[in-house]
Each structure stands twice: as structure tokens, then as C-alpha cells.
C-alpha positions, 0 to 999 in steps of 0.5 A: 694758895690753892690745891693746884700750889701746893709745892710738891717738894721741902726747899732746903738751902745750905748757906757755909762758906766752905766747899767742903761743907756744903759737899759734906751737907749734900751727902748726908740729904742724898738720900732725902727728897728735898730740892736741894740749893747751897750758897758759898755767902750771905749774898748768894744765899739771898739771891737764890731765895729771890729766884726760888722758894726756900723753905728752910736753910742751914746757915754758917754762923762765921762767913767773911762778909754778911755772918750768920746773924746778918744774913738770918735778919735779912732772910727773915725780913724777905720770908718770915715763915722761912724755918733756919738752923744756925751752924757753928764750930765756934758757938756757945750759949750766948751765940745760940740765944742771939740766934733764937731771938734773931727768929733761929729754929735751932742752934747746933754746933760743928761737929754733928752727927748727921743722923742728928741734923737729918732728924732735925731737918725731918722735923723742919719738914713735918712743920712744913707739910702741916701748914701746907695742909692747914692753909690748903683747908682753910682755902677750901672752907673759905672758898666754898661757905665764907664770903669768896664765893659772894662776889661782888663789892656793890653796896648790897653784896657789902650789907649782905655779907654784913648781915650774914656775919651778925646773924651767922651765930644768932642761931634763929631761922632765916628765910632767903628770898630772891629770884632764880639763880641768885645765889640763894644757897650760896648764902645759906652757907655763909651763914652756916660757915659764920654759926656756931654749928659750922663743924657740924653737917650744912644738909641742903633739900631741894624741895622742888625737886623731891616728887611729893609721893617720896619727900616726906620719908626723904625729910623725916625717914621711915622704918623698914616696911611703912610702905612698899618698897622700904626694906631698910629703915632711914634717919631722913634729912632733918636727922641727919643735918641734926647739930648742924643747920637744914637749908630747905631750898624752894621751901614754898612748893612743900605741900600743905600736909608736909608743911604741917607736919615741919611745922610740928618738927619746928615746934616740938623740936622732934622727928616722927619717922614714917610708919612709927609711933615714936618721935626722935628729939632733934637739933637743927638750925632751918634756914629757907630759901624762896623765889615765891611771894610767900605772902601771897602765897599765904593769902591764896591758900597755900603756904601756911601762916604760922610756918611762915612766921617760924621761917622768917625770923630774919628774912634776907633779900638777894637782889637780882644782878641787873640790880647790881650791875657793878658785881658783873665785872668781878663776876665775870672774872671770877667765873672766867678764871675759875673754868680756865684749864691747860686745854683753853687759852682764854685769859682775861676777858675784853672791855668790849665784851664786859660791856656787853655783859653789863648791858645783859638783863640776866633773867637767869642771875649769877647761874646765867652769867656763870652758864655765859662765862663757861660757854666762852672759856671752853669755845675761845680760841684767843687769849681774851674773851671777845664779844663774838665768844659769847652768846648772840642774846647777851652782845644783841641784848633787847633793851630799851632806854637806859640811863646810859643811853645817848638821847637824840639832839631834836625831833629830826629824823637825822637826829634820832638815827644818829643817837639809834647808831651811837647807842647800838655801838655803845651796846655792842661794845664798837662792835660795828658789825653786831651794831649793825645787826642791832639796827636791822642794816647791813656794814656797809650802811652803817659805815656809810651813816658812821661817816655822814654824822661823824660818829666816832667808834 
């Protein structure tokens, strides 16, 4: 369930068989805001709970037909989580136990006050509420630090996720490795979620994007006056992510000075801030995330060694997407549902256009795909994403042989502009007329070749 499901009213459902009782029960929530139902027999009562969501009930125990019993079990078996008080004027301690074995929340017996069955019922919907916070917050956490938001079923997103469950309690340092928008950060707070430190504060530094005159006041604070400008004292990032886990994002642009002066943070396991003489202990899980060699940057100078070391305990790899093409599918769903609003019709994407996606080299990963699957959800003007709502680079995609492509059937000229057609078609999706742009001929050229070589598409 999402934030956006969250039913804004308590169901209740009022099962007897008198009229008059359910007119009696009517009066006594008139007040109350509860979307109100009622059933004169077991039948009717599992009916409406097939066409509409029923939170609670209050349930005759006698009714001619399907009883209180037999209708409690059925209405358990459709919904277990559905909360039932069993009413009764013929009632005693034997029926009340059967109820509550039965999955009954309450017993009460014919006549009750109807303060009391109010009170009772507001309990019944306390619980209510709470679950819906509960299961809205653990949807929350798990769709922004757990494995929802690492899509994919390839077998490296499968070893990825394994290996973020084995090591998330480990504690150690982690160095994430891999290219430009592949999701670095997403796992940095996989692994945060799965830790022993996940209630605590995940504090993420974009070191390529702090100038190099202000980071180190940004990682280790300053006290108020220790350079123009600082008229309060600051804890700093590494303070402030203490008892919980730092993730230093493109830690290979820190400087050397910087890098020496982490290295001692790490080492000591204390904070000097700028302009003090006095260090502050400090318990953080780092972990790092590049897209340089860091070995080579090591060997022309630039990146300290015993850093290095104190980084990569565990070193993760995220593969790049053209390295696991078969996470495009889902990806691209994902991403499509997650930016469909009340203002776009987009639905569901084409195979034609999926095709298209796959065949994409996608230099810029996951954040490329996801830019792609913003642009056609806000500019589609049909239900499904075609191959003409995404860019000309990604439905035109430069490539050269695949293993998918069809290889000409000899050295003949005709041969090779018959494989030169059907592979273009097969990029495009059957896109004749993007086919044609592939090939540098017009349409009616390539319906003309389409037909001598009998190419279907």
C-alpha cells in the first residue's frame, strides 16, 4: 500500500437480521465517520464485503440460514485481518469462547448501552489507523533503503542484493565501485537499511560537489571564528552521521590534505574540528563510492594507499546497464509507473519501444534510463509509450554488430542490404520509417527493398 492508498474512512459493516436493529445501529455511529454498510443475512453481508472493503463488522450471532459462527469463518477466510464483535440476546460463556476461537475481537451481549458499543468500535478503529501507519512506513523505508528501489532480477542484481544482506551487519567499510549513474548510492543505503545502525542517520557527501576551500569545515566542522566567515560553530558531516553510517560519494576527488586528514578520523576514530586544538570521539560506519580506478590513482599519485586500504575492506562492483540488458524491462516500468500522474495518459510502454530501450548503450546507466522514461511520461500523449515518445538517440541507437544481429546469407551486395534492412527493422522496433532514417534512405525506398527481398515487418 502506498501513501496514495491509504482508505480515508474506517468500513464498518453491521450484519442482523432484524430491520430494526440495524436502523437502532445506524443511529448510535450517526455521528461517527465511518462509511457505514449493513446486511439482513450472512449472504448479503459476504457479498458486500466482495464489492467493498470492510474493516470491521458487528454480527448477529442467531440469523435463519448462515449464523453468526458460519458467517464469522467465511468472513475470516475472505479477510483475516477484518476486526468482528459478535452480538447476541441469547449468548453465554460458552458461545463467547467459540467466537473468540472463531478469530471474534469481542463478544457483547443484547442489551448494550450504545456508549459502550461506540467505545469499543473507536478501539476497533485505533487499531485500524495504526496498522495503516505501520504498513505505509514500512513501505516507505523499504522503497527508499531496501531492495525495491535495486530493480532488476539479472543474475548480478541477484549477487548484489545477496551481498548487501551478508555484509549490511558486518559493519566494515565498503568501497562501491562503478560508473556514473549506476546506482552507487542506491546501494550505499541497502546496505545501511540492512546494518545494525539502520535507525540511526545514513549522511551522504557529495565530495565532487563540495569546492575544495570549504569541504573540510563541511566534513569536520569549525568553531565559530577559525576563518572569515564563521560566526557559528559547526559539528560537521562526519559528526553528524555519528552512530550511524557516512557514505562519501566520489570519494577519489577529495584532495590529498583531506584524504590525510580522513585517513587519521578513520584511524583514531575522533574528529578534529577547524580552528580547534580538541578532537571529539566519533562512531561512524564509512562507506565509499567511486567511478575512478582508485589503483591507478594511487600509482600516478593521487589517492592515498593506506586510505585505500581502509576503504575497501569489501569492495562491491555495480555493472554498468549494457551489462545487464534483461534489468531494462523492469526498469523501465518502474520508472514509468513511478512518474505517471493524473495529468499523463501513459500506462504501460510498447514492446516495440522496449526494444528500442534494450538495444540503447546507455553511457549515462540507470539515471540516463530514468531522465528517458521521465521525458516520455510527460510528453505521451497515448496510453502506451511508442517508440516516437523517446529520444532520436535511443530509437536511432549508433551500434555495431550484435549478437542479436542477422548476418548477410553470402558476399553478395543484395545479401548484405537484405541483413542491412532486417537488422535496422529489428532496432527500430519495425519501425519502418526510424529503419529507413537508420539506413540514410527514404520510406518508399525501403518499402520498395522490404518487398523485392520478401522481408517481413
Amino acid at each position: 500500500m502506498s501513501v496514495t492508498d491509504i482508505p480515508s474512512n474506517f468500513s464498518l459493516l453491521m450484519v442482523d437480521d432484524e430491520p430494526a436493529v440495524i436502523s437502532s445501529l445506524r443511529r448510535v455511529f450517526f455521528d461517527d465517520d465511518y462509511d457505514l454498510h449493513s446486511a439482513e443475512s450472512g449472504e448479503d453481508a459476504l457479498e458486500i464485503m466482495g464489492k467493498a472493503r470492510i474493516d470491521a463488522a458487528l454480527v448477529d450471532l442467531k440469523m435463519p440460514g448462515m449464523d453468526g459462527f458460519a458467517l464469522l469463518r467465511e468472513m475470516k477466510k475472505a479477510s483475516p485481518a477484518l476486526m468482528v464483535i459478535m452480538l447476541t440476546g441469547h449468548g453465554g460463556i460458552k458461545e463467547a469462547v467459540e467466537a473468540i476461537k472463531l478469530g471474534a475481537d469481542d463478544f457483547l451481549e443484547k442489551p448494550f448501552s450504545p456508549e459502550g458499543l461506540r467505545a469499543r468500535v473507536a478501539q476497533l478503529q485505533n487499531i485500524w489507523e495504526l496498522r495503516n501507519e505501520n504498513r505505509v512506513l514500512r513501505d516507505k523505508i523499504e522503497s527508499q533503503f531496501g531492495f525495491d528501489s535495486l530493480v532488476g532480477n539479472s543474475t548480478a542484481m541477484l549477487r548484489l542484493k545477496e551481498t548487501i544482506a551478508h555484509i549490511g551487519p558486518a559493519d566494515t567499510s565498503v568501497l562501491i565501485q562503478g560508473e556514473t549513474g549506476t546506482g552507487k548510492e542506491l546501494v550505499a543505503k541497502a546496505i545501511h537499511y540492512h546494518s545494525l545502525r539502520s535507525e540511526k542517520s545514513f549522511v551522504p557527501v557529495d565530495c565532487a560537489a563540495i569546492s575544495e576551500t570549504v569541504i573540510e569545515s563541511e566534513l569536520f566542522g569549525h568553531l565559530k571564528g577559525a576563518f572569515t566567515g564563521a560566526h557559528i560553530s559547526t559539528l560537521g558531516l562526519i559528526r553528524s552521521a555519528d552512530k550511524g553510517t557516512l557514505f562519501l560519494d566520489e570519494v577519489g576527488e577529495l584532495s590529498p590534505a583531506i584524504q590525510a586528514k580522513l585517513l587519521r578520523t578513520i584511524q583514531e576514530r575522533e574528529v578534529r574540528p577547524v580552528g580547534s586544538s580538541k578532537s571529539y570521539p566519533v562512531d561512524v560506519r564509512i562507506l565509499a563510492a567511486t567511478n575512478r580506478d582508485l589503483t591507478e590513482e594511487i600509482t600516478l599519485g593521487n589517492f592515498r594507499e593506506d586510505l585505500f586500504y581502509r576503504l575497501n575492506v569489501v569492495a562491491i562492483n555495480v555493472l554498468p546497464l549494457r551489462d545487464r540488458r534483461e534489468d531494462i524491462p523492469l526498469l523501465a516500468n518502474y520508472f514509468a509507473k513511478r512518474f505517471a500522474t493524473d495529468f499523463s495518459p501513459v500506462e504501460d510502454i510498447s514492446q516495440e519501444a522496449l526494444n528500442c530501450l534494450e538495444n540503447h548503450k546507455w553511457p549515462g546507466n540507470i539515471r540516463e534510463l530514468e531522465n528517458v522514461l521521465r521525458r516520455a511520461v510527460a510528453l505521451g500523449k497515448g496510453q502506451t509509450i511508442m517508440p516516437e515518445d523517446l529520444p532520436s538517440n535511443i530509437y536511432l541507437s549508433p551500434q555495431g554488430p550484435s549478437k542479436g544481429d542477422i548476418r548477410p546469407s553470402g558476399d553478395s551486395l543484395a545479401a548484405y542490404e537484405e541483413a542491412a534492412i532486417e537488422n535496422a527493422l529489428g532496432k527500430s522496433g519495425q519501425n519502418r520509417k526510424r529503419a529507413a532514417e537508420v539506413l540514410g534512405i527514404g520510406e518508399a525506398t525501403l518499402y520498395r527493398k522490404i518487398k523485392k527481398y520478401g522481408i517481413s515487418g
